[in-house]
C-alpha positions as a LaTeX table, in Angstrom:
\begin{tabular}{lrrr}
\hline
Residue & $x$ (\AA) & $y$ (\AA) & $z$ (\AA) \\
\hline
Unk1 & 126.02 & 50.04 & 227.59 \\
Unk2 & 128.34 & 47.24 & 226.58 \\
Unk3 & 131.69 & 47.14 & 227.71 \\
Unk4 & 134.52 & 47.07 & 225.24 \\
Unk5 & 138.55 & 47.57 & 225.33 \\
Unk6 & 138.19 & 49.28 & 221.82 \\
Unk7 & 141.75 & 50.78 & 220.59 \\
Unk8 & 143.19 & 51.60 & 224.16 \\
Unk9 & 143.92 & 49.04 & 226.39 \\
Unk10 & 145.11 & 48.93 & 230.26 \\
Unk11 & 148.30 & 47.47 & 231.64 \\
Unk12 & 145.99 & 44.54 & 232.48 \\
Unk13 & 144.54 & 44.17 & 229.25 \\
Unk14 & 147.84 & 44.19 & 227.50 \\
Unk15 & 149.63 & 41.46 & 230.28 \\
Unk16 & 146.36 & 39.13 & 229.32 \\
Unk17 & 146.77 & 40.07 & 225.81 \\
Unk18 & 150.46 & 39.32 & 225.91 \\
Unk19 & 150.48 & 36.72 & 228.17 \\
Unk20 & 153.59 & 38.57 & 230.25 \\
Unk21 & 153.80 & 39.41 & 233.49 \\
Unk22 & 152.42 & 43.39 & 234.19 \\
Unk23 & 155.70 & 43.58 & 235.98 \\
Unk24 & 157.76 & 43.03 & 232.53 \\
Unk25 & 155.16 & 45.36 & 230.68 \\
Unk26 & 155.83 & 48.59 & 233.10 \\
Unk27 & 159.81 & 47.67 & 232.89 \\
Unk28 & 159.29 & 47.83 & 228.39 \\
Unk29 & 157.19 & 51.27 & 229.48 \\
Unk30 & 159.64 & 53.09 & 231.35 \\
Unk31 & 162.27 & 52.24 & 229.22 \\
Unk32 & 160.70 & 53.18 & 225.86 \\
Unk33 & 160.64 & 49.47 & 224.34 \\
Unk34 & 156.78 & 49.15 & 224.16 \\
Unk35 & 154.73 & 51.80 & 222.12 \\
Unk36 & 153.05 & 53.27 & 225.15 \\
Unk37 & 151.24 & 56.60 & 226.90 \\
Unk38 & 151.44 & 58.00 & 230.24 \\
Unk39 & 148.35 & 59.62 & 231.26 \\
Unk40 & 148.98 & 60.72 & 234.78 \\
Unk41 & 149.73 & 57.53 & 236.50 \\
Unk42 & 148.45 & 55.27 & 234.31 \\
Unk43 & 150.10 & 53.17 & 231.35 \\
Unk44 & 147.64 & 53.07 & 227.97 \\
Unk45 & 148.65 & 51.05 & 224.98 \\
Unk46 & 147.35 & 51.51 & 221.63 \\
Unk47 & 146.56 & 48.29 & 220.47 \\
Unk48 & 147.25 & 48.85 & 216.65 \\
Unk49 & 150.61 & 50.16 & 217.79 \\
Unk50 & 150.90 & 46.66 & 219.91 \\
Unk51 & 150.15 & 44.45 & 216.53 \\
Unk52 & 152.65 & 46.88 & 214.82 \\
Unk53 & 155.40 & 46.69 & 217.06 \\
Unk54 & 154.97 & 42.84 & 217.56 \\
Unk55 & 155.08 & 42.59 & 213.64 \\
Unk56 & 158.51 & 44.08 & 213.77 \\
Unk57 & 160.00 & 42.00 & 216.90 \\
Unk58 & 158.40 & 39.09 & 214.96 \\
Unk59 & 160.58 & 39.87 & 211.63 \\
Unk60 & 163.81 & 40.75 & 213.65 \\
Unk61 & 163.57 & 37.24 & 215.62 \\
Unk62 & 162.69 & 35.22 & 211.96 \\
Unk63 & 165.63 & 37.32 & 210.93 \\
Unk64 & 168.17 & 36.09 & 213.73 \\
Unk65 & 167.01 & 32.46 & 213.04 \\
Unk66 & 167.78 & 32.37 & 209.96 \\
Unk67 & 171.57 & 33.22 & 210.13 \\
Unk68 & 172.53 & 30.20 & 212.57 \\
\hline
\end{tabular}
C-alpha cells in the first residue's frame, strides 16, 4: 500500500511543510493560534485548515504593509 499524508498531517509533516521549527508549531497548538487536534498525545493538523488559516495571516500581513 502506498504511503500518503492525505488531509491529516503530523507535527513533523506540518514543521517540513512550514518550514518552522516543531518547537514553534506545539507553542501555536497550545495556545490556540494554529487550527489544530489533540488526539491523546498527539498534535494532528488538517491541512485544508493549514492553507485556510495561512490565507488569512497572508491577507492580515499584505494588510499591515500597506499602511506604512
Amino acid at each position: 500500500m502506498k504511503k500518503s499524508t492525505g488531509d491529516v498531517l503530523t507535527i513533523d509533516e506540518l514543521a517540513i511543510y512550514l518550514k518552522i521549527p516543531k518547537s514553534t508549531l506545539y507553542k501555536l497548538a497550545r495556545e490556540g493560534k494554529i487550527p489544530s487536534h489533540k488526539i491523546g498525545r498527539r498534535w494532528r493538523f488538517q491541512k485544508r485548515s493549514i492553507e485556510r488559516w495561512l490565507g488569512r495571516a497572508g491577507e492580515a500581513n499584505s494588510g499591515a504593509r500597506g499602511n506604512r
